[in-house]
ZAMARGU-4260 file (C-alpha; in steps of 0.2 Angstrom, whole numbers, plus 5000, padded with zeros to 4 digits):
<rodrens>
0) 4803/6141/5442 | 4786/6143/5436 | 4787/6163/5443 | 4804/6162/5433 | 4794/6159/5415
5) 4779/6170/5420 | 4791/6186/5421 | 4801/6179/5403 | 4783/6178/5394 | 4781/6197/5401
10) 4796/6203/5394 | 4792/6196/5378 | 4776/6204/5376 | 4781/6220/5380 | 4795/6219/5370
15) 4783/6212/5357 | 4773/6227/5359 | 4786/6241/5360 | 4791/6233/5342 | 4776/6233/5335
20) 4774/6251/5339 | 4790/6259/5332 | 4786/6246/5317 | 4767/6255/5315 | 4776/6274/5317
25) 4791/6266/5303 | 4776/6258/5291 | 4766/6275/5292 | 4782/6283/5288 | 4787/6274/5275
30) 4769/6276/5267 | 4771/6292/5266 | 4787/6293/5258 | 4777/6280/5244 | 4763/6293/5242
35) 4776/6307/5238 | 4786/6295/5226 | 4768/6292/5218 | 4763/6308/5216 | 4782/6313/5208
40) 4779/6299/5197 | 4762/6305/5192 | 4770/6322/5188 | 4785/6314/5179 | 4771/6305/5166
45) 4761/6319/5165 | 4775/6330/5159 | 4777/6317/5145 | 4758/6316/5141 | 4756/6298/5147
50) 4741/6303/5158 | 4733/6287/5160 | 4751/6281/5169 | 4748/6296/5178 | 4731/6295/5183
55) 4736/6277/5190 | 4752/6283/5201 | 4739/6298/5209 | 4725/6283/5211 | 4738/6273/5224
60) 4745/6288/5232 | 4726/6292/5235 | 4723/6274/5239 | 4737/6276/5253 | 4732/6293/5261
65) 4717/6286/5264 | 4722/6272/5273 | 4732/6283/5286 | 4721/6295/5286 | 4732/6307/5277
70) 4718/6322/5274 | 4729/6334/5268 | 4737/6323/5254 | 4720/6318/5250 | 4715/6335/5245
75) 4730/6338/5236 | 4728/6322/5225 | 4710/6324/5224 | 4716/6342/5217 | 4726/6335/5204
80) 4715/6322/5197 | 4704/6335/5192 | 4717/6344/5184 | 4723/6328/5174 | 4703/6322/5171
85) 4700/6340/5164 | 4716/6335/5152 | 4711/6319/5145 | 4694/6325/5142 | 4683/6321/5158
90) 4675/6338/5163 | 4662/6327/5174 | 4674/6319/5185 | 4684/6333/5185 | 4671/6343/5194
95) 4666/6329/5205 | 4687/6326/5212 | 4689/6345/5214 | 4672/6347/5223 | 4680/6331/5236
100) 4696/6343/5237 | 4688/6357/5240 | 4676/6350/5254 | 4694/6340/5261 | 4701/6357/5260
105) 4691/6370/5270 | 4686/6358/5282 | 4708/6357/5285 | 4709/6375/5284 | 4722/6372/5270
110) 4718/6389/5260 | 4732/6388/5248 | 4728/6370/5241 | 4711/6375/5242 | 4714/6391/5231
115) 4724/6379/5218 | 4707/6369/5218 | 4696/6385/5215 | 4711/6390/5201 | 4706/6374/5190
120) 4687/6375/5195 | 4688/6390/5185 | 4696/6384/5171 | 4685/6370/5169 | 4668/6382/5172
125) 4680/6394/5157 | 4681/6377/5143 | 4663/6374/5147 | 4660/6393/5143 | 4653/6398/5161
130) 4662/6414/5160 | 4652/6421/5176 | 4656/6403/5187 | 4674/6403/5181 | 4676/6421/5187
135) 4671/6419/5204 | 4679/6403/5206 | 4697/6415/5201 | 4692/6429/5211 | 4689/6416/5226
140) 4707/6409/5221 | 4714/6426/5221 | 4707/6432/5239 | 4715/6416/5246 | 4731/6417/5238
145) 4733/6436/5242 | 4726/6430/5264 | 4740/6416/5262 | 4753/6427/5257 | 4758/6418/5238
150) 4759/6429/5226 | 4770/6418/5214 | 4751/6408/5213 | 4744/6423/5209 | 4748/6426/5192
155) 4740/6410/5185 | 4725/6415/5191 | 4726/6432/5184 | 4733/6424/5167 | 4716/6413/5169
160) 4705/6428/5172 | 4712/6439/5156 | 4708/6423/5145 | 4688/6425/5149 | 4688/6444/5147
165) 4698/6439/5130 | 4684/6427/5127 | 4671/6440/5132 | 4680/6453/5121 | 4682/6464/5138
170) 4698/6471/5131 | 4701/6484/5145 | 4697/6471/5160 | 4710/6460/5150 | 4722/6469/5150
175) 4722/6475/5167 | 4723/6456/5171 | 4736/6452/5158 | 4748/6465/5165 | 4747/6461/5183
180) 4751/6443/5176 | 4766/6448/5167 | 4775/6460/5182 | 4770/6445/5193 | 4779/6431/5181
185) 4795/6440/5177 | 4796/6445/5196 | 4797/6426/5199 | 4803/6421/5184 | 4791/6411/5178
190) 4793/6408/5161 | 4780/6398/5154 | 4765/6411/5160 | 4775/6425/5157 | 4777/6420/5136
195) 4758/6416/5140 | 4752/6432/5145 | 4763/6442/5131 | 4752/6431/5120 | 4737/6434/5126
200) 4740/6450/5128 | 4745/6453/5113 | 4726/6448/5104 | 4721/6463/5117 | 4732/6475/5108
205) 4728/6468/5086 | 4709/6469/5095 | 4713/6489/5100 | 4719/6492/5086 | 4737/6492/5090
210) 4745/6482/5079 | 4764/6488/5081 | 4763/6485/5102 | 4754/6467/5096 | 4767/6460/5085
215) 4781/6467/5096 | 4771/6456/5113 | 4769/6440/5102 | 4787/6440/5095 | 4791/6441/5113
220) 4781/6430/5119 | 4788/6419/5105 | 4805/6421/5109 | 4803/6418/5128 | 4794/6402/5123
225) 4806/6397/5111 | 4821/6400/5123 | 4813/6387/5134 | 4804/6376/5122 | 4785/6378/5128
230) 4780/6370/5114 | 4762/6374/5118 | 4765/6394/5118 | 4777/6392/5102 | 4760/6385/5094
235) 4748/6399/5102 | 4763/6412/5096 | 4762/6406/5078 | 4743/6408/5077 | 4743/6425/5085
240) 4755/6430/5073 | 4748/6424/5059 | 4731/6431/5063 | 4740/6450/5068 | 4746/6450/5049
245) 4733/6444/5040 | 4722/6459/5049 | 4738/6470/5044 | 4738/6465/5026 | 4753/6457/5027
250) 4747/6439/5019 | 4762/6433/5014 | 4771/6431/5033 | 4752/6427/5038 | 4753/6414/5026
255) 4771/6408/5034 | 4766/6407/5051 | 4749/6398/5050 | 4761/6383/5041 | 4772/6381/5056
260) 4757/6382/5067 | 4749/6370/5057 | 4766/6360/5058 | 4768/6361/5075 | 4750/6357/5079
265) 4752/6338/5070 | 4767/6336/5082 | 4757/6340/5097 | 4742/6330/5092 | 4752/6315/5087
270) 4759/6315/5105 | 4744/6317/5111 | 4736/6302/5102 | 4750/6289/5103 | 4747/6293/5124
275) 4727/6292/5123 | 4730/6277/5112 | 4743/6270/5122 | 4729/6272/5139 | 4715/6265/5127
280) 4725/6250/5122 | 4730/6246/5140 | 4713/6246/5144 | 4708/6233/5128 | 4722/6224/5135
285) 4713/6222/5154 | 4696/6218/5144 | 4703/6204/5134 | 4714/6197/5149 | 4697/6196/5159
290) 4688/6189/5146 | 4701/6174/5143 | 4701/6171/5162 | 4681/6171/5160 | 4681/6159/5147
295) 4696/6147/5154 | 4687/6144/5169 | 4670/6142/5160 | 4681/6128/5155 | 4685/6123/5169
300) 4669/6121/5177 | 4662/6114/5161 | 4671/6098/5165 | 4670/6097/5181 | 4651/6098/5181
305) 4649/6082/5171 | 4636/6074/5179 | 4619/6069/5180 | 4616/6087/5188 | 4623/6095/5173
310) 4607/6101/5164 | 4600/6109/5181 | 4615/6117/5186 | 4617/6126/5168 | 4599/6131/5169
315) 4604/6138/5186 | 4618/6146/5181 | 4610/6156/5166 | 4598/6161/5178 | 4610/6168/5190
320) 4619/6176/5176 | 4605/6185/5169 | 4600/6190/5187 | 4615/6197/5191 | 4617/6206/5172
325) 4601/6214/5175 | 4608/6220/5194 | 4622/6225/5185 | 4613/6236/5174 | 4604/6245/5188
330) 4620/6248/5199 | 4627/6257/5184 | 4611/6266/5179 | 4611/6270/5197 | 4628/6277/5198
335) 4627/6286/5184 | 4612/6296/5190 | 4619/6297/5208 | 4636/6305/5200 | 4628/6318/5192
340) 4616/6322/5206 | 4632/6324/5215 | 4642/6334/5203 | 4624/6346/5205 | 4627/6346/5223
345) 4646/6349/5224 | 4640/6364/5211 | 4629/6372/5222 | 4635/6368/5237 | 4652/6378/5229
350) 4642/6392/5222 | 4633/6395/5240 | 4650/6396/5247 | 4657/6408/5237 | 4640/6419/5237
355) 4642/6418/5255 | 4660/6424/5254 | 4655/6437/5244 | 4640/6443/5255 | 4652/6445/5271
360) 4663/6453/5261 | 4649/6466/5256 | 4644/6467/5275 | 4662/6471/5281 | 4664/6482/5266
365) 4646/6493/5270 | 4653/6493/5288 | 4670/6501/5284 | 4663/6513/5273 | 4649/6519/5287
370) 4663/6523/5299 | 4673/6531/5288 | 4658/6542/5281 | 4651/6546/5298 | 4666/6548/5305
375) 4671/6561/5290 | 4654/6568/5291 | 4654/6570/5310 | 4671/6581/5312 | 4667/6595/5299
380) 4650/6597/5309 | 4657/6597/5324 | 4663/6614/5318 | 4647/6619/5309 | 4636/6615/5327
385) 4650/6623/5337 | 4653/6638/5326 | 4633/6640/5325 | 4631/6639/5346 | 4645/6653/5347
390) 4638/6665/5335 | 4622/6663/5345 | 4627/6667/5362 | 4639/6682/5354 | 4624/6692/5353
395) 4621/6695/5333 | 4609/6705/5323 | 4593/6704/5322 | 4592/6700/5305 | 4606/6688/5308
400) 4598/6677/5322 | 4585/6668/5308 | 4600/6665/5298 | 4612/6658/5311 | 4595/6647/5321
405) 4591/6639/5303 | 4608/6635/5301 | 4607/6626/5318 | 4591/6618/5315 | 4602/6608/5297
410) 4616/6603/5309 | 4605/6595/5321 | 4595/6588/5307 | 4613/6583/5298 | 4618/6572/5314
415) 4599/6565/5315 | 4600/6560/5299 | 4618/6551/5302 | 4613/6543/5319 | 4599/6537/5311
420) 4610/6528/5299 | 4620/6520/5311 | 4604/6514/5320 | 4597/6505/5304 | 4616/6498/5301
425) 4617/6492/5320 | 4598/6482/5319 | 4602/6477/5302 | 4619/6467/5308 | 4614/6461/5324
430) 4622/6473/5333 | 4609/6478/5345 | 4609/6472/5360 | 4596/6472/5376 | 4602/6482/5391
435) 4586/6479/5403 | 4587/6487/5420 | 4570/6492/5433 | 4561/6507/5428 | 4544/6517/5429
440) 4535/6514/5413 | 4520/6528/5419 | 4535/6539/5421 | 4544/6536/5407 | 4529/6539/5395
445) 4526/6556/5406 | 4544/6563/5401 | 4542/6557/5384 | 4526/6567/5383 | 4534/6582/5392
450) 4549/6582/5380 | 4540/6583/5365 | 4526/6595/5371 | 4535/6610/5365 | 4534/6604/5346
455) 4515/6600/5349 | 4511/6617/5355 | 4520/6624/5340 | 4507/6614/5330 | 4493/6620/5342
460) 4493/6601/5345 | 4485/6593/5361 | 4492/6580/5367 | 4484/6566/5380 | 4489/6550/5392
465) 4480/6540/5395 | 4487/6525/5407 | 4478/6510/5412 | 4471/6509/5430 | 4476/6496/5441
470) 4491/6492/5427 | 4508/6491/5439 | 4521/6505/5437 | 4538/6497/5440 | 4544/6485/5425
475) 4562/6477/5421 | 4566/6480/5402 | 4576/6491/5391 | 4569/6508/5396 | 4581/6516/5382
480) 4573/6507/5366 | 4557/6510/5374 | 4561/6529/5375 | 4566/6529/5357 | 4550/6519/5351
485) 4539/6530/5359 | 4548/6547/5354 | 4550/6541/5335 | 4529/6537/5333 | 4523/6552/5344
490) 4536/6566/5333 | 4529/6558/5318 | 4511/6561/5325 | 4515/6578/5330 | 4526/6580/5314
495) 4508/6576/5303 | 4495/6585/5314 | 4491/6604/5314 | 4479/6612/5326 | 4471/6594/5331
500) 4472/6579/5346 | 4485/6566/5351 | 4482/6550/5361 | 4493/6539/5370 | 4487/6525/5378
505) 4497/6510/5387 | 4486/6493/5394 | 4487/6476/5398 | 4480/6464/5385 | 4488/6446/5393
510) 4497/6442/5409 | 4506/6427/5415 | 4514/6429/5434 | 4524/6442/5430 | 4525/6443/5414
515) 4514/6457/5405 | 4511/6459/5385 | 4507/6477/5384 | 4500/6489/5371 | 4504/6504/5367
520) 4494/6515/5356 | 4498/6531/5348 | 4484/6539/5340 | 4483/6556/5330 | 4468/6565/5320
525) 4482/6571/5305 | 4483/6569/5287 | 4483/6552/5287 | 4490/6538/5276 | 4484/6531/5260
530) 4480/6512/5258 | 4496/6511/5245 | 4508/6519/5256 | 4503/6509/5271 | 4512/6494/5265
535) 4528/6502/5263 | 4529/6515/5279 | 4542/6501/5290 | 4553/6501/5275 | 4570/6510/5276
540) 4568/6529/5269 | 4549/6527/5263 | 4538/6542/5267 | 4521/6545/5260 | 4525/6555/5246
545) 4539/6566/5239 | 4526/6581/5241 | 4525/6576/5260 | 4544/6574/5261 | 4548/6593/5253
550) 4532/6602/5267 | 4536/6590/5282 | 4554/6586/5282 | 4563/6569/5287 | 4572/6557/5282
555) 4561/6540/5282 | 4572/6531/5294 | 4560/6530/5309 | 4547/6519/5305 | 4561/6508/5300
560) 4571/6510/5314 | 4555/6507/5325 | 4549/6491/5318 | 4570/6484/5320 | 4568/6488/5338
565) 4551/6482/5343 | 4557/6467/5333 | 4572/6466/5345 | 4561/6467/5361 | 4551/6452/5352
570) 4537/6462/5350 | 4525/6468/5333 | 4521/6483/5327 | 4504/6486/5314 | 4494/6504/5311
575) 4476/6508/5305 | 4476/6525/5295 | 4460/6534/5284 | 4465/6548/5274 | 4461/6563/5279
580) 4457/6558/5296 | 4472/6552/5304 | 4481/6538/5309 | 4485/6524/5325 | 4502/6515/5329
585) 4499/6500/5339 | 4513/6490/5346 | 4513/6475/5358 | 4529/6473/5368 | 4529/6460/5383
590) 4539/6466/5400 | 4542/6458/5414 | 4534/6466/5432 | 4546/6472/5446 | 4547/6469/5463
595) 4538/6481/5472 | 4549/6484/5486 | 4564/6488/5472 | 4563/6508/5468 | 4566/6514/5448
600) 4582/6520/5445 | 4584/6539/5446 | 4589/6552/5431 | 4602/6560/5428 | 4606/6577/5438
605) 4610/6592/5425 | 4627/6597/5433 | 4631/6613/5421 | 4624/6625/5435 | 4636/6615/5448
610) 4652/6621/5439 | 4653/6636/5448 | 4656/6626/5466 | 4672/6621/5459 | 4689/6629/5461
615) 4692/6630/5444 | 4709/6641/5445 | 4722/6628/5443 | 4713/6617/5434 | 4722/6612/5417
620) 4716/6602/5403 | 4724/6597/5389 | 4717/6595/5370 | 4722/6585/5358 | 4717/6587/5340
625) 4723/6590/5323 | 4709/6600/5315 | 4713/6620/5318 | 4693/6624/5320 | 4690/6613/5332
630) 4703/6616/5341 | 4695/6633/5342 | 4680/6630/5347 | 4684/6617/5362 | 4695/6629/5369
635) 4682/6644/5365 | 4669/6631/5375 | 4683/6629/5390 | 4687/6646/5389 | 4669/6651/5393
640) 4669/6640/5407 | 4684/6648/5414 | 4694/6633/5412 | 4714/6634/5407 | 4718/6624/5391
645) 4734/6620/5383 | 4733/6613/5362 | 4743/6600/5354 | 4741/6592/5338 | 4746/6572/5336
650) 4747/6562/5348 | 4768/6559/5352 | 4766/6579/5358 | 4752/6573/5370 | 4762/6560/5380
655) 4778/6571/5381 | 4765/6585/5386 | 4758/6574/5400 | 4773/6569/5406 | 4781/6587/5409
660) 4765/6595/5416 | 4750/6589/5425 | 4734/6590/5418 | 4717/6588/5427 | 4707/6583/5411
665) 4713/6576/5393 | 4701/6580/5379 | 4709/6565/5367 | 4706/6564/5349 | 4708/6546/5338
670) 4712/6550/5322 | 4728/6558/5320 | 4744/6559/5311 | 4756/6549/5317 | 4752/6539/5331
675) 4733/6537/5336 | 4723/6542/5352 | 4721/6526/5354 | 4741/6521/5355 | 4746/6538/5365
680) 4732/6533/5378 | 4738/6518/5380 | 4757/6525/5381 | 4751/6538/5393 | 4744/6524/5405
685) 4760/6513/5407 | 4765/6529/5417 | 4750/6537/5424 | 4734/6527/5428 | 4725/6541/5438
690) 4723/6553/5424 | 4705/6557/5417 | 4709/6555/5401 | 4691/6558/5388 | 4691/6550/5369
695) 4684/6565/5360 | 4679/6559/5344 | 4666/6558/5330 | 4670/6537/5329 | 4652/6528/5337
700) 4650/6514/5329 | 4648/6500/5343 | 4659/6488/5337 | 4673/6500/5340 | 4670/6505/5359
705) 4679/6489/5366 | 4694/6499/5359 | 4693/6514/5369 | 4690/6503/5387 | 4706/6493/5383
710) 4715/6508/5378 | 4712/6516/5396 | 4699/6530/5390 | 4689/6535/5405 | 4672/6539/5394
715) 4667/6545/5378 | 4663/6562/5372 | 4654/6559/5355 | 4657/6575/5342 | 4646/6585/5339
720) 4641/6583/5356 | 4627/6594/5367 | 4634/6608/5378 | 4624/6600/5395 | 4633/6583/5393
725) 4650/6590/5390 | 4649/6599/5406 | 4641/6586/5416 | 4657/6576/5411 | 4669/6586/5417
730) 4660/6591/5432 | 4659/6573/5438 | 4679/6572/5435 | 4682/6587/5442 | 4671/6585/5458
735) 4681/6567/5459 | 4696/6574/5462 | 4691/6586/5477 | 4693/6602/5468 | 4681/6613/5478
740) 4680/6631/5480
</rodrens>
């Protein structure tokens, strides 16, 4: 029995509970469909002017999305507060509910609400007369609407931003607004900003001096308003016209239409008043039921303290009063202070958020615009250093040979110029990164001295090494940025001594196990560096003078680019110059020791002499590109080589091409009509994976070389590219595939 009732009282509270529960999911339900019948409610009073009614519906919705942690209603309320605070005259706790949206908003990802928000952040920052504020909080709105894909939205901000420029008297900026407003409205037929904006615009057009195209948009704008009683627009219609004929001459219909704007304006105030009044007295009416309770229950408690306590206890009881009255006090000096501390912050917290939007936007923009200059600057040079190399080994004139070897010497300054660009972009957005590997620092220095002792014997420059004794060989560290460090300072040494000496040094100044801080110094008796300059030498494109610019060439990018990377290998950089005498470039960089039963890695092996060992008579290679010269010259450069080719010029023509024949070798260009060479590689591969396919393009930018892997590119021939490393490529596919003589 007693088993019996133990198993009842379990079924009861399950059931119990499974009640409960579809009871909590029913209440949060049915909570929800109160804060939607609130917030309709809200509309409906605000419709009718009666925005105190209004502002109490949205206070319970609010009070309810709260409790069920509704966020994204919050943020919508929030959002219409502001908007109804802003009408009945509370700019203050406007700002201060539209700042809680906003913050509800982003942090919910719920950009078309939180563009809504910026919309009447921007109208608020526009009655204030913060013409600059209101426009970023609209262009903010904009971008959002435009990423979210509402375009009807659209033209309020757009009405919003003509309105500034009108106040601004920026007629052309506008107009351009007030038009995009209108095509938007009447494609969506939204009457009310539609009469708006022929309005508006209309004051453009009497301010241009146009005064038949202004009376036509008002009366327009009129009508449309009319039509639909906006009675708000009627009003702003009447004043426009008004003002339109009285700067026409026309007094008497001036004199017309200010009456019925003056009419009409009563009408709305008195409205306006009877609802404010109506609020006001509602409030009074709270007071005074307050006060009556106050003073009943004074009452009460004065009777029922009749006793010998009495004098004591209303002593007591003044006290406490005054107490509390001067707490009182404080708390509301207090909040006062901590609302408009808030209202700052929200500002400037907004204000950072938009200056940040605005400053990646730059960045992506700079970005785009590099690879699109670079590559548009790399593919016409690509004919100008090919066309130069093939004049050259045509055998010209003699008097033509200076000619055609100058014009070499400005292409590869051209494509110094641009790399260097690309360098200074890459460490100015974080785009280097470290590659460390094992490698022979001694050695390393050696080759950079041996590459660069032709341009010092051209100076009758000497050039000496000296390497620390007893300092190890063998370090792990990137052995490329290192290169480029060294080769930047010692062609700038070379570049600013004639007929003098040039020392670089490399030794230990601290140790800890294997880790070794290391100086490098590069030391020249030239020209030298004044004190003023000296200051400036690591900034972008600063050289020593416009004098030394014009007689020593360059484009003030190394020191620059030199600084970024030793900055990168967390390392510093400092020099010491006399004028006249010369100048030293110190930099420390720390480097880690290698093992020293590990061997450096070895170079790489010039293959352009090995071409020969190949069997090159059925070898076919396909180009793909649309430009008609350098389509020329690769195959001219193939040609030479002995090497078949056959030329096609987009990328559809490639993949039928491949399909019918077989290639050895596909020379693929990116940009092209129709599809890209990206799209036709990655075609090409769902039917043949074996196939050395090369991206022959003048794209480098980093950021776009995880393309090419997932595409299926097998390497990258960068244009304008060097004879010896084009070869070396197709010698090591072509060797790959067995094809020996």
């Amino acid at each position: 029995m007693t088993l019996f009732k133990y198993q009842i009282f379990i079924f009861l509270v399950c059931f119990c509970s499974l009640i409960s529960a579809q009871e909590g999911v029913e209440d949060r339900d049915m909570l929800s469909l109160r804060i939607q019948n609130y917030t309709d409610q809200a509309k409906l009073s605000s419709d009718r002017g009666d925005y105190y009614n209004a502002k109490e519906n949205l206070q319970k919705a609010l009070d309810i999305a709260k409790k069920i942690d509704d966020k994204k209603n919050q943020g919508i309320i929030h959002t219409k507060l502001g908007k109804l605070q802003y009408l009945i005259d509370e700019p203050e706790a406007a700002i201060l509910s539209l700042s809680k949206a906003i913050q509800i908003q982003r942090n919910n990802n719920d950009y078309g609400n939180l563009a809504i928000s910026y919309n009447i952040k921007g109208v608020i920052h526009s009655y204030r007369g913060e013409y600059s504020d209101a426009l970023d909080y609209f262009n903010s709105a904009k971008t959002r609407f435009q990423e979210e894909d509402l375009e009807e939205y659209i033209s309020e901000v757009t009405l919003n931003e003509g309105k500034v420029y009108l106040a601004q008297k920026e007629y052309q900026k506008a107009k351009e607004q007030l038009e995009k407003t209108i095509i938007i409205a009447k494609k969506h037929n939204q009457n009310r900003r539609l009469s708006s904006a022929l309005i508006q615009i209309a004051k453009v057009s009497s301010a241009l001096d146009n005064s038949a195209l202004a009376l036509s948009q008002a009366e327009e704008g009129l009508e449309i308003a009319s039509n639909f009683n906006i009675e708000e627009n009627i009003n702003e219609a009447y004043l426009t016209l008004s003002d339109i004929h009285e700067k026409n001459g026309d007094y008497k219909n001036s004199f017309l239409y200010v009456k019925k704007h003056i009419s009409i304006t009563d009408s709305l105030l008195n409205i306006k008043r009877e609802n404010l009044a109506q609020g006001k007295n509602v409030q009074y009416l709270n007071e005074y039921k307050d006060a009556e309770n106050a003073q009943l229950q004074a009452q009460i408690e004065e009777v029922s303290a009749e006793s010998n306590f009495t004098r004591i206890t209303t002593i007591l009881s003044i006290a406490l009063i005054t107490i509390l009255s001067l707490l009182t006090l404080s708390l509301y000096k207090n909040n006062n202070i901590r609302l408009k501390t808030n209202n700052m912050l929200h500002k400037k917290n907004d204000e950072l958020i938009v200056a940040k939007e605005k400053a990646e936007l730059a960045s992506r923009t700079k970005a785009n615009f590099l690879s699109t200059v670079t590559h548009e600057l790399r593919t016409p040079l690509y004919a100008v250093t090919g066309l130069t190399n093939m004049l050259l080994d045509e055998n010209p004139k003699d008097h033509q040979i200076a000619h055609l070897k100058s014009l070499k010497f400005s292409g590869d300054y051209l494509l110094t110029f641009i790399n260097d660009i690309l360098q200074i972009n890459k460490i100015e957005a974080n785009k280097v990164e470290l590659d460390p590997e094992e490698f022979n620092l001694k050695t390393k220095i050696e080759n950079v001295v041996s590459a660069l002792g032709n341009s010092a014997n051209e100076n009758e420059t000497k050039i000496h090494f000296e390497y620390e004794d007893g300092l190890p060989e063998s370090f792990y560290g990137d052995q490329l940025k290192i290169s480029q460090i060294l080769i930047n300072l010692l062609g700038n040494a070379i570049k600013f001594t004639k007929d003098g000496n040039i020392w670089v040094r490399a030794y230990k100044i601290d140790q800890k196990e294997k880790m070794y801080t290391l100086r490098f110094e590069i030391e020249d008796n030239g020209i030298g560096i004044t004190k003023e300059k000296q200051e400036h030498m690591f900034d972008s494109f600063s050289q020593g003078s416009v004098q030394i610019n014009r007689k020593y060439g360059g484009t003030g990018l190394g020191l620059s680019i030199v600084k970024g990377l030793i900055q990168i290998l967390k390392g510093k950089i400092y020099l010491k110059s006399d004028l006249g005498k010369g100048t030293t470039f110190f930099f420390e960089i720390p480097l880690e020791k290698a093992e020293d039963n590990q061997k450096p890695k070895t170079v790489v092996i010039d293959n352009s002499d090995k071409m020969k060992d190949l069997d090159l008579s059925n070898i076919k290679i396909l180009i793909v590109e649309d430009n008609k010269i350098n389509q020329m010259i690769t195959k001219k450069i193939l040609t030479k080589m002995d090497l078949s080719c056959d030329i096609v010029d987009n990328g559809e023509d490639a993949v039928e091409k491949v399909k019918s024949t077989p290639y050895n070798v596909v020379l693929m260009d990116i940009h092209m009509p129709g599809i890209s060479g990206l799209e036709a590689t990655k075609i090409i591969r769902t039917f043949d994976k074996e196939l050395t396919i090369f991206a022959l393009t003048a794209v480098t930018l980093e950021d776009k070389m995880h393309e090419f892997d997932e595409a299926g590119f097998d390497d990258i021939i960068p244009k304008p590219f060097k004879q010896e490393e084009f070869v070396n490529k197709l010698y090591n596919a072509l060797s790959n595939k067995n094809v020996t003589a």
